[in-house]
C-alpha positions in Angstrom: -56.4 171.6 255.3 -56.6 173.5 258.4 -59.4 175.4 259.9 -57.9 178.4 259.8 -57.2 178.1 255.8 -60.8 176.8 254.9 -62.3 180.2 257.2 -59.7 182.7 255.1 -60.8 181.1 251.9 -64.5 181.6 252.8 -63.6 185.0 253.4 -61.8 185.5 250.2 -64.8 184.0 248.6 -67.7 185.9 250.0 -65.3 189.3 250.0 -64.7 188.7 246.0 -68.4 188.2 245.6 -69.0 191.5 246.8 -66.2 192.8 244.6 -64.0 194.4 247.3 -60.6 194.6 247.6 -58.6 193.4 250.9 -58.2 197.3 251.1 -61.6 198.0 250.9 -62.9 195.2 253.3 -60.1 196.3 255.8 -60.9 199.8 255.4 -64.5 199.1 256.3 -63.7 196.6 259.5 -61.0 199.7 260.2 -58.1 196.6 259.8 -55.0 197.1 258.1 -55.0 195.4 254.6 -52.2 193.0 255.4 -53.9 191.5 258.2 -57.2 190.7 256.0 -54.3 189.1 253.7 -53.2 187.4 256.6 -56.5 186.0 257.9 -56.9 185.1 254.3 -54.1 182.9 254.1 -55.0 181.3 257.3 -51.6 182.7 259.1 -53.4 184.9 261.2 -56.0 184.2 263.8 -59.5 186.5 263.7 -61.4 187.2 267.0 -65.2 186.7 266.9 -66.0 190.1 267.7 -64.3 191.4 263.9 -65.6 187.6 262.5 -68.8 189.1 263.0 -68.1 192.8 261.9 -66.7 191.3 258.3 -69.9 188.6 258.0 -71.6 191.9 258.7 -69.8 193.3 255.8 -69.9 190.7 253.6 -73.5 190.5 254.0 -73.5 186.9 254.9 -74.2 184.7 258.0 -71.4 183.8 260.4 -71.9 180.3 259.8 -71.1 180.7 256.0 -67.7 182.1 257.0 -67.0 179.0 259.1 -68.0 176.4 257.1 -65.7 173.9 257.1 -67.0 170.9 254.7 
């Protein structure tokens, strides 16, 4: 599986912890909702600067969102 998948299912899991919908999480990184479904799916790439802002959000450490074991 690619790198890209593993990081948007981390983000899917940590986001789901937290109960938020991909509107929600978008809404708070002001991102449109199909580009957090995008990232998700591992089709579209995520700069560190809103990597950051949505481990922010998520209320979890960077390094959880790229954990790729």
């Amino acid at each position: 599986m690619s790198r890209l998948k593993i990081l948007g299912q981390n983000i899917k899991k940590f986001r789901n912890k937290k109960e938020l919908s991909q509107e929600q999480l978008a809404e708070k990184a002001g991102l449109c909702r199909e580009y957090i479904a995008r990232v998700e799916t591992g089709v579209k790439r995520i700069s560190l600067k809103k990597l950051f802002e949505i481990a922010d959000i998520l209320e979890v450490a960077c390094c959880d969102l790229i954990d790729f074991k």
